[in-house]
N, C-alpha and C positions, 0 to 999 in steps of 0.2 A: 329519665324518669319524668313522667307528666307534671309539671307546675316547678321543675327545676330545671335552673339553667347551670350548663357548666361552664368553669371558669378553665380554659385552655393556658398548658404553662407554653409561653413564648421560647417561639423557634429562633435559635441567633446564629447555628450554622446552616451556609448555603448549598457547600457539596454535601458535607455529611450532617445526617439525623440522626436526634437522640428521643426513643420513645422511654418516656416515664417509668420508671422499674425495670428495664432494662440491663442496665449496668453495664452496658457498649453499645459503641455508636453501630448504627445500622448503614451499610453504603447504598447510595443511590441508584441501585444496580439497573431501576428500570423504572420507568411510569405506567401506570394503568389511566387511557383517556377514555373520558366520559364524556357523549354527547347530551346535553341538554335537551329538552323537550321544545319542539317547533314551536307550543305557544305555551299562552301563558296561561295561566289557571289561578282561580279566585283563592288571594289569599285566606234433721228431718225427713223424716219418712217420704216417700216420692214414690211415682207410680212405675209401675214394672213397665217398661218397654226393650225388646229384645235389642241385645247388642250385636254390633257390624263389622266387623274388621275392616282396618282402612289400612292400607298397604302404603309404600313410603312413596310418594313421586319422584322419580328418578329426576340426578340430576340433569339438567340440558347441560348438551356438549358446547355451547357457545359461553359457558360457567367458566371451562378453563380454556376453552382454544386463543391460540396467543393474536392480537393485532398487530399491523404491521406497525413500522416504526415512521415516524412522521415529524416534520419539523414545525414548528412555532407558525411557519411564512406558508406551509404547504395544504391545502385543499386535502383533506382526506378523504376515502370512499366511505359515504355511510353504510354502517352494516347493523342489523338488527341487536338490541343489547342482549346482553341476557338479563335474567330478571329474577327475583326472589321467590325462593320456596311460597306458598301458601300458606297462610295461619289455618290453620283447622285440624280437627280432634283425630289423635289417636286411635282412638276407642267410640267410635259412637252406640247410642242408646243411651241408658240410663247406665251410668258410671258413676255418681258423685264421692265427695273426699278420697279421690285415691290416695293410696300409700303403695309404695313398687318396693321390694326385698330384690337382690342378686343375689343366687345361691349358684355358685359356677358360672356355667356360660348362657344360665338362663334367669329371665326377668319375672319376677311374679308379681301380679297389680293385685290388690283387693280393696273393696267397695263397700258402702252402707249399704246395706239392703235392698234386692231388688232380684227380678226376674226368679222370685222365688224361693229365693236364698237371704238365708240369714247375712251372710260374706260371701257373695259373690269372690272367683277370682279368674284371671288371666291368665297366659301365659304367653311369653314371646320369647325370641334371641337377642332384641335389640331394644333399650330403650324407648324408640322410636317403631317399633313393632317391626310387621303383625302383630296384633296381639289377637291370640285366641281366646276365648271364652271358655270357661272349662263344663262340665254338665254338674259335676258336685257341689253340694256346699261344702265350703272349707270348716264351717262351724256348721255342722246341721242339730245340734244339741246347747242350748246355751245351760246356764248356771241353773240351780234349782232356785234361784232368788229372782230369776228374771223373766218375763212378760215378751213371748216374742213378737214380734214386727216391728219392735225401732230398736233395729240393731244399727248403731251409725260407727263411722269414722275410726275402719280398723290398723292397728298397728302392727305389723309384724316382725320381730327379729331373730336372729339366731344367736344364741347363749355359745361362750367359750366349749362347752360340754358336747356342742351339735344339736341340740334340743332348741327348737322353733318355740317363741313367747309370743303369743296375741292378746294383745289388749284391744277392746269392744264397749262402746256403750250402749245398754239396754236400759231398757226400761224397769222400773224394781215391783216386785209386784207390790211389798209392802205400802208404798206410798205415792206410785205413780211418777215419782220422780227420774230422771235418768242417773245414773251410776257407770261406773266404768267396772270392770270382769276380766281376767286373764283367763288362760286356756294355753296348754301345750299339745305339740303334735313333734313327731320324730320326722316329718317331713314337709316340707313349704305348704304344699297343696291341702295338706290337713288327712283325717279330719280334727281340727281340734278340738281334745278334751278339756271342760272348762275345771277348774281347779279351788276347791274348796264350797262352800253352800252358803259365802253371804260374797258381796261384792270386794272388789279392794279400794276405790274410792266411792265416797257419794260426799253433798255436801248438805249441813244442815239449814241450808238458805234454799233450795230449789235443784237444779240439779249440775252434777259434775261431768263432762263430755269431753271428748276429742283427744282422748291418750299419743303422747311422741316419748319417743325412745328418744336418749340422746346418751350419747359416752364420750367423758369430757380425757383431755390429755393425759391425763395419768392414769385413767381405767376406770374410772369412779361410772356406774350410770347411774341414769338420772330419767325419772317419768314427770313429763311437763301434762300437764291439763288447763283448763277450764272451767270457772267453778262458779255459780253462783253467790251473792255475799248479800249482808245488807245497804241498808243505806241508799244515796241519791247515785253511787256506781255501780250499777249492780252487777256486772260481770269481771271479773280479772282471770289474769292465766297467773300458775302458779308451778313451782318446781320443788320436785322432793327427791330427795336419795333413794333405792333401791336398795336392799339385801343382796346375799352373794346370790343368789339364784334367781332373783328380777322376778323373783313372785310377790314380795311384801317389798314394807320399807325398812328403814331402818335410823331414821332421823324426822325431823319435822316440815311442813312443807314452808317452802317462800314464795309470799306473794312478788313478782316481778311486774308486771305488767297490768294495770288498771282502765278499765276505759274510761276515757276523757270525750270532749265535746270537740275537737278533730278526728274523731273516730263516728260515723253512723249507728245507734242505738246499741250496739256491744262488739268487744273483741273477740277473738274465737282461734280454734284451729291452728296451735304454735305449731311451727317446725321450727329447730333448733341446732346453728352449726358454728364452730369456729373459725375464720377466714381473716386473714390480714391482722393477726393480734390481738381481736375482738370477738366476742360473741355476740351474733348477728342472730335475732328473734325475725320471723316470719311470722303473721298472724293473718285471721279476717277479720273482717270488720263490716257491719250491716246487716242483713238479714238474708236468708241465701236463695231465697226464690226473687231477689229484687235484683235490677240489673246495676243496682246502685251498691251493692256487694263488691270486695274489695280487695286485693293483698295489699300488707305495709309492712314495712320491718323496722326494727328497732335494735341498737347493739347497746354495748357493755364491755368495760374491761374487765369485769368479774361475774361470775357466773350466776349469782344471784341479783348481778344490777348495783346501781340505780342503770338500767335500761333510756335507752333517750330518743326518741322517734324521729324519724329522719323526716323531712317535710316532701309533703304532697303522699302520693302512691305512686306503686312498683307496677301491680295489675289493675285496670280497672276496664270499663266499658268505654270509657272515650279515648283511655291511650289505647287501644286498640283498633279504634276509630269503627268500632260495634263489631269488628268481627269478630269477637267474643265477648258475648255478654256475661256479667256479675262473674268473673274469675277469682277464684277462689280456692280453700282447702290444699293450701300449694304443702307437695313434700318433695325432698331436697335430696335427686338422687348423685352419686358420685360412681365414672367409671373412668378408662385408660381415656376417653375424650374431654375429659371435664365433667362437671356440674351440669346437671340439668335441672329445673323446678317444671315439675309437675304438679297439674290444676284440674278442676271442672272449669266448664261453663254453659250456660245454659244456653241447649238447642231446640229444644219446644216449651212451651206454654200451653194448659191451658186453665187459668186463672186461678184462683184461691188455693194457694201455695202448690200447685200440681207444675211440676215442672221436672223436664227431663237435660239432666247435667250430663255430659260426654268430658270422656278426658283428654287433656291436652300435653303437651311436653313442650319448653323450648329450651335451648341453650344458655344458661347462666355464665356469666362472665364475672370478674373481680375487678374493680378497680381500686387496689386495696380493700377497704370493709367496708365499698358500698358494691352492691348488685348489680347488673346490668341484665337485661332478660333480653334474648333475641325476639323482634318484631315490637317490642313499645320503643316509642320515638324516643331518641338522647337529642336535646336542643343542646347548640352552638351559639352560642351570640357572639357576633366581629367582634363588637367591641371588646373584649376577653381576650383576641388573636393576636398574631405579629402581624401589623400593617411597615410595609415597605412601600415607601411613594405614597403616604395614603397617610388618612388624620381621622379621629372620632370628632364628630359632630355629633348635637342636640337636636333629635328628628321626635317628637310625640307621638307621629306616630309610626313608631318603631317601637320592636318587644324592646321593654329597658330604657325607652326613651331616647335613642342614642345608638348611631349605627359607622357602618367605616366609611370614609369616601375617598376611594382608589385612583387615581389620577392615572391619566393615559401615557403610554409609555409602555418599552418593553422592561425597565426596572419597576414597575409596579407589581404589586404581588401580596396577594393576601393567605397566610399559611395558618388550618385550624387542625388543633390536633380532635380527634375522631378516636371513639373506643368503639372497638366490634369484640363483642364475647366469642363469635367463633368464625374462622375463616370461611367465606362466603360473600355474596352478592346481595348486598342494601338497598333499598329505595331511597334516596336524597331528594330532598326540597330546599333551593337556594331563593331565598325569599330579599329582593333586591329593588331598586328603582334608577331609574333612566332621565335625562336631566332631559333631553331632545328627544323626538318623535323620530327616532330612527333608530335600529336594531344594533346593537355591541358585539361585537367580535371577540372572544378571547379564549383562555386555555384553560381546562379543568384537569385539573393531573393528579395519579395518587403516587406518589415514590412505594418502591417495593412491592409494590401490588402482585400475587405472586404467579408466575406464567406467562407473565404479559411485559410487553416496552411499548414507550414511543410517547408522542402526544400528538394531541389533536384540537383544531381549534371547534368552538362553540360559538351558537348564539342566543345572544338573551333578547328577546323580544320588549319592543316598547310596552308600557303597560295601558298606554290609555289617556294619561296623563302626567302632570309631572306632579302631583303629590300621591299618587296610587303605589300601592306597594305589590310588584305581583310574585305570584313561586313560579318557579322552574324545576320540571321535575325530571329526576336522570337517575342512574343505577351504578353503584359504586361498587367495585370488587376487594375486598378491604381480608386486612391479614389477623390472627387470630391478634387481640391487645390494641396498642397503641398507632396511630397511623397518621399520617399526613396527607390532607388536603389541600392542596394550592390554587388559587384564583391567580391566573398574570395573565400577558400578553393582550392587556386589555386597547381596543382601537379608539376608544372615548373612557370620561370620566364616567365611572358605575358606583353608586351607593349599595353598601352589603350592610342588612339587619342580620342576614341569621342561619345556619344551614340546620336542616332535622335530619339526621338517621337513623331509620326504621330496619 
């Protein structure tokens, strides 16, 4: 997560490793070697534009072909890495706040408004698409209370009965304000009928948006929203209980979540799940035509809070390093592969809130009840690691102040544990310095890496100087969870600040 560091628990056995949650050792059956890079490298309503299917990039065969097996001492042949999927949108066009339903073996996406449609919707086989674009509106009729063309941020589930529930926010015609509307349909695709002649939420502060389903362990559900309030906060999300038929309520609502002044201008867009013991809040945060738009999450041991915000952000525009701008509107899909969070982000502009959102997917990981999303950077810092042959020093400038210094030697070795949410091929940056004006030698290894043995040596390139700090960039094949990175076989003394995996 961008502006966190994580603290690695120390490796203390040599043959065999223990990944975190685990609850058996893993044997060292083989290493995946990584070569290092040759040098070094300096440390709301929106307008209708037609959607694109974007088909999946197949994986390269050099993802699993196995390398040969190589010793510590031995010259290995280089061969081309393989390298990471692509960040980029599912769904291009105007897509924003998705929300994805599974009904079978099929995926259904739906959208705020656009290309004509009140709810736009999709359909695919896979998460990860194709996705098609369907020609209907899923809601081509809203409520008799409501004003159409800001239909945003639809919900949709399926009731114990078979009966499909969407929730919608429109606009009210009474007061201009937005409100959320349910609607039932006997099938995903719609069309749905909306249900009764006044809204089911509004609020009397300005308006109520962004309906989420959520159903807690025991069957209870529960409609989380967005609400405007008074005073110097003026937005919060709040959670209420449903009736047996998820058209009304049936208790009062609780405010959980309020924006504060580590949040940009207001919170928005809960999704809501249980993971590792807790109740893990997904929200936005910012304004959603800016690329300063946000995901953050926040957990709880109880379902109404007190909620506690994890520090920094989950999604943003610089953990992504701009390949998706102002991410946001995440919904939290679950199948036989794991967690995915699904998002917009913004793929056109052209000024005064006009902008065109595409939707995104990537792979969600647990590491207990914090998140990990595939493609935003998880920072390492040494000092955190097991150092073997090696001591923490006071470097300033180093992240943290303070970095490892690995002495030469083939018992040297610096081993950092690594979370990958799903098995696949990372981008690594080992970000390090060099005491002498001459190039290092040594072994980047991942134990268990899966399809692969051996090792292979590497080299780190002088940086320039002996106070410069440069990165190194390489490609890691890493196993779904916990994993192990090792630095050894090093030919001179090397200082380590920090490894990022992307």
């Amino acid at each position: 997560m961008l502006g966190e560091s994580l603290s690695m628990t120390p490796v203390r056995r040599r043959a065999v490793g223990r990944s975190p949650g685990s609850g058996a050792p893993a044997a060292l059956s083989g290493v995946l070697v990584l070569l290092l890079a040759g040098t070094a490298c300096s440390a709301g309503g929106t307008p209708v534009s037609s959607a694109e299917v974007v088909r999946p990039t197949p994986a390269s065969p050099a993802a699993t072909a196995p390398r040969p097996v190589a010793t510590a001492s031995a010259t290995p042949t280089p061969r081309p890495p393989a390298v990471p999927r692509p960040v980029g949108p599912v769904l291009r066009g105007n897509f924003p706040d998705p929300d994805i339903l599974r009904d079978g073996d099929t995926y259904y996406a739906y959208a705020t408004n656009g290309r004509g449609h009140n709810v736009p919707v999709a359909m695919a086989g896979s998460v990860h698409g194709p996705w098609i674009p369907q020609s209907a509106d899923s809601l081509p009729r809203l409520g008799a209370w409501a004003e159409p063309g800001y239909t945003w941020a639809p919900e949709v589930v399926r009731r114990p009965d078979g009966v499909f529930v969407l929730y919608y926010t429109a606009a009210s015609r009474r007061t201009g304000d937005q409100c959320i509307g349910v609607a039932t349909a006997s099938t995903p695709r719609g069309p749905f009928q909306p249900v009764g002649d006044r809204p089911l939420v509004c609020s009397a502060r300005g308006d109520a948006i962004d309906a989420a389903f959520f159903r807690d362990t025991d069957g209870e559900p529960y409609l989380l929203y967005r609400a405007d309030q008074a005073g110097p906060r003026p937005t919060a999300i709040f959670v209420r209980p449903l009736g047996d038929r998820w058209l009304g309520f049936k208790g009062a609502a609780t405010r959980i979540l309020t924006w504060d002044d580590s949040d940009p201008i207001l919170v928005e867009a809960p999704a809501l799940v249980r993971r590792g013991g807790h109740y893990v809040l997904f929200y936005s945060s910012g304004v959603f035509y800016s690329e300063e738009y946000r995901t953050r999450y926040a957990t709880a041991t109880r379902l109404t809070g007190p909620y506690r915000r994890a520090p920094g952000t989950l999604l943003s525009t610089d953990a992504y390093d701009r390949e998706v701008i102002g991410p946001g509107g995440a919904d939290i899909v679950q199948d036989e592969a794991g967690d995915h969070i699904v998002f917009h982000g913004i793929t056109a502009s052209s000024g005064n809130q006009r902008v065109t959102r595409s939707m995104y997917v990537a792979a969600l990981g647990w590491d207990g009840r914090r998140p990990v999303v595939r493609g935003v950077p998880q920072r390492y810092e040494a000092e955190h690691a097991d150092a073997v042959a090696g001591k923490s020093v006071l470097r300033p400038r180093a992240s943290g102040d303070r970095a490892i210094d690995l002495y030469r030697g083939p018992g040297s070795k610096l081993e950092m544990k690594v979370f990958a949410p799903e098995a696949g091929v990372y981008t690594a940056r080992l970000k390090y310095r060099l005491k002498w004006p001459r190039p290092v030698r040594a072994v980047l290894a991942v134990p268990d890496a899966p399809g692969t043995a051996g090792l292979s040596e590497v080299t780190l390139p002088y940086g320039g100087s002996p106070v410069s700090w440069p990165v190194a960039k390489t490609y890691l094949t890493l196993r779904q969870g916990w994993n192990t990175v090792s630095l050894q076989g090093l030919t001179a003394a090397v200082e380590v600040d920090r490894l990022e995996v992307r």
